[in-house]
Structure formats: structure tokens, C-alpha cells
C-alpha positions in Angstrom: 4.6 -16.8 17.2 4.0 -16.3 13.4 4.4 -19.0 10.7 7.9 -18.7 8.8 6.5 -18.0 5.9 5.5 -14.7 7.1 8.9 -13.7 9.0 10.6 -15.0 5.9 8.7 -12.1 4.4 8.9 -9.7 6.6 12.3 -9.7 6.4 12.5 -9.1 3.0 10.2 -6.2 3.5 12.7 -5.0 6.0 15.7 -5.4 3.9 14.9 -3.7 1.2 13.2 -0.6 3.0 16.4 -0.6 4.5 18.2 -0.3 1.2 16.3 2.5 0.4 16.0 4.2 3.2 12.2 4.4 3.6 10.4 4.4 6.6 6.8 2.0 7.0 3.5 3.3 8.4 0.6 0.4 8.7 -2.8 1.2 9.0 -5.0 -1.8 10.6 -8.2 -2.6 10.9 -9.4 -6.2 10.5 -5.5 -7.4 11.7 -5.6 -5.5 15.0 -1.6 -4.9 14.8 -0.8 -7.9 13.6 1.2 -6.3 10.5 2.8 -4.0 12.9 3.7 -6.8 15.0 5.1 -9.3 13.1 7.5 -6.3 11.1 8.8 -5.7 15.1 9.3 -8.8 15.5 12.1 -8.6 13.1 15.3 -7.5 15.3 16.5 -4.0 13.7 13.1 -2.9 12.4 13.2 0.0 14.3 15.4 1.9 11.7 12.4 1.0 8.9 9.1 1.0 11.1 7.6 4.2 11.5 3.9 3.6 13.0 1.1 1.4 13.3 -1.8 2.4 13.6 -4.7 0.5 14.6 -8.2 2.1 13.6 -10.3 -0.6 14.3 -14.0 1.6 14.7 -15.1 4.1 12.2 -14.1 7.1 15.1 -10.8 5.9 14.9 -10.4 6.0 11.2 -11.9 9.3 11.3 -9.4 10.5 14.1 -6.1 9.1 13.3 -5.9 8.9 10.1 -8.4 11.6 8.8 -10.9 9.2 7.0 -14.0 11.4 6.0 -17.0 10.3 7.8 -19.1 10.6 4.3 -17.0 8.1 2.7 -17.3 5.4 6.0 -21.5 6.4 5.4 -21.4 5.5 1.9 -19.4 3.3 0.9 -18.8 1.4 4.7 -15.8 0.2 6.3 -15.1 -2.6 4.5 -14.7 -0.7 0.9 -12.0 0.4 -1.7 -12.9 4.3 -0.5 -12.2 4.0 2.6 -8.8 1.4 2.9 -7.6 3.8 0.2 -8.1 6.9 2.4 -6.8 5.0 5.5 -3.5 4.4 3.0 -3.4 8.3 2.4 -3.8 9.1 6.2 -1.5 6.9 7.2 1.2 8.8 5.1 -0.2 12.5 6.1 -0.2 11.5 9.6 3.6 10.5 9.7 6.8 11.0 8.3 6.5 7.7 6.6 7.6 7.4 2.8 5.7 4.2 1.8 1.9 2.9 3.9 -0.1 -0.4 3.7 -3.8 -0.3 4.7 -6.7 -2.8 5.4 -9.5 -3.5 6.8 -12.1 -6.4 6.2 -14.6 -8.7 7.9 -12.7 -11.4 9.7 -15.7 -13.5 11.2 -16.8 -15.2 12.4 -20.2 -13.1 12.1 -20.5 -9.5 10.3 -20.8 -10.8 6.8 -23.2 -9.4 4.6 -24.2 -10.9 1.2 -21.9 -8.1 -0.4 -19.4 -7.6 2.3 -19.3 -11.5 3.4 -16.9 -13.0 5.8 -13.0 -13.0 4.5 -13.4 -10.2 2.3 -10.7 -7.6 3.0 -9.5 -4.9 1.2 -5.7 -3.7 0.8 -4.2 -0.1 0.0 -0.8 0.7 -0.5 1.3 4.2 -1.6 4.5 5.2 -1.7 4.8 8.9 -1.6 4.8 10.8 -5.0 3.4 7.1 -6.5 -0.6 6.1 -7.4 -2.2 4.3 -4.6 -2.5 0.2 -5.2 -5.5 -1.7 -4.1 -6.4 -5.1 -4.1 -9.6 -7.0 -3.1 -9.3 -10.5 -1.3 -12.3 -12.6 -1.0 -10.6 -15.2 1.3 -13.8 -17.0 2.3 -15.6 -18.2 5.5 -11.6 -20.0 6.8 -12.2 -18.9 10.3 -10.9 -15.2 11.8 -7.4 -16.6 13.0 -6.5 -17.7 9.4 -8.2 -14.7 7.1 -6.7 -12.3 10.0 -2.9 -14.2 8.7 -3.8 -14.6 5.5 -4.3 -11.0 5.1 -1.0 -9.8 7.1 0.5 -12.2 4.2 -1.5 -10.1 1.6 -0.5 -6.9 2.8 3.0 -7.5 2.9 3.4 -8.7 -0.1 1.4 -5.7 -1.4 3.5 -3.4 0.8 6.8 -4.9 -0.8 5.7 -4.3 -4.3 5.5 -0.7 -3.4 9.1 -0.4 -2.1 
């Protein structure tokens, strides 16, 4: 189902969350679950994955993971503000130790001359750390590949935080 690149990696997100004993939490948006799905589809994850959540509309972010609806007015969906806050909520809202966040415009429509197709931005935090983010501008490659493009981005974002 997902390229071996990717399981390769997941794996080795696995392992060493294992070694340390902390538990995952993803928060989604532009992937749908796709994070969440390919770290289950590692045999054993169960002992590292905590929760993933999928907030895919604003009332979801706002919901589940306590996103303030001032920052999705301002700043939009597809910002630093908000994937950050998603990255924090996802860590309030569990007993997680370490959280990955994104949430982008996939395509193929949606793009906006600042916001345009394949941007996606990227949170992560460990608890007691500084939260990371990065900004991808992956470019009009269709919603398939910027969708696996950014699971790849995430987890290697996520690693770096374990």
C-alpha cells in the first residue's frame, strides 16, 4: 500500500519511540490519516501510537484539538499559527509525549497566489521541548503525490523530535 521508502521510515520512527518509551499523537489535515495509517501499518505500533487525529475542517481543529477560531480567521488553515496550535492540541488532548501536525493545500484546486497548491505546513513538539516547524512548497505534483510527499516530511520531522 505505501512505497518502502516510507515503511522503511516508519519503522525507524517506531523503533526509536520504542527505545524511549514515548508515545505518538498525529494531527492531520491535508493527509486525511495517512500518517496515522501508514505508523499502524507497522506490526507492534500499538505500544508507540497514541492517536490520530484527523481535523480536516476548521470545526474540527477547533473541537479536537482546541485550535482558537481567531487564529484559523487570521492567519487561515494553511499557516504556521495554526499547524503549530494543532501540534500543541494534539499533545493537551492526549497522553502523548512527542505530536506531529500538518495541514496544506493538496489540489488539485484551493490554491491561492499565497497559499498555492502543495504548500503544507509541518509542526512538531515533544513535551517540555520548543515546537519545530517547517514550510514545504511542494508544487502543483498532483494531490496523491504532495499528500505522500508530506507523510514523508512529517515523519521525518516527527523523528528528529524523538
Amino acid at each position: 500500500m505505501f512505497p518502502p521508502l516510507l515503511l522503511r521510515l516508519a519503522e525507524l520512527v517506531l523503533a526509536d519511540a520504542r527505545a524511549q518509551k514515548l508515545k505518538i499523537v498525529t494531527a492531520e489535515s491535508c493527509t486525511g490519516g495517512l500518517l496515522s495509517a501508514i505508523l499502524t501499518e507497522i506490526p507492534g505500533s500499538s505500544d508507540v501510537f497514541d492517536r490520530g487525529l484527523v481535523t480536516y475542517s476548521n470545526t474540527a481543529k477547533r473541537d479536537l484539538l482546541g485550535v482558537p477560531g481567531d487564529l484559523l480567521a487570521d492567519y487561515g488553515a494553511v499557516s504556521e499559527p495554526v499547524v503549530r496550535a494543532m501540534a500543541e492540541g494534539a499533545l493537551s488532548h492526549s497522553k502523548g509525549d512527542v505530536s506531529v501536525a500538518i495541514t496544506g493545500v493538496a489540489g488539485p484546486g484551493g490554491g491561492t497566489p499565497l497559499k498555492p497548491v502543495g504548500q503544507v505546513h509541518f509542526a512538531a513538539m515533544r513535551r517540555g521541548r520548543s515546537i519545530v516547524h517547517e514550510v514545504h512548497r511542494f508544487g502543483d505534483v498532483g494531490r496523491s503525490h504532495v499528500r505522500l510527499l508530506s507523510v514523508e516530511a512529517a515523519l521525518r520531522l516527527l523523528h528528529a523530535q524523538i
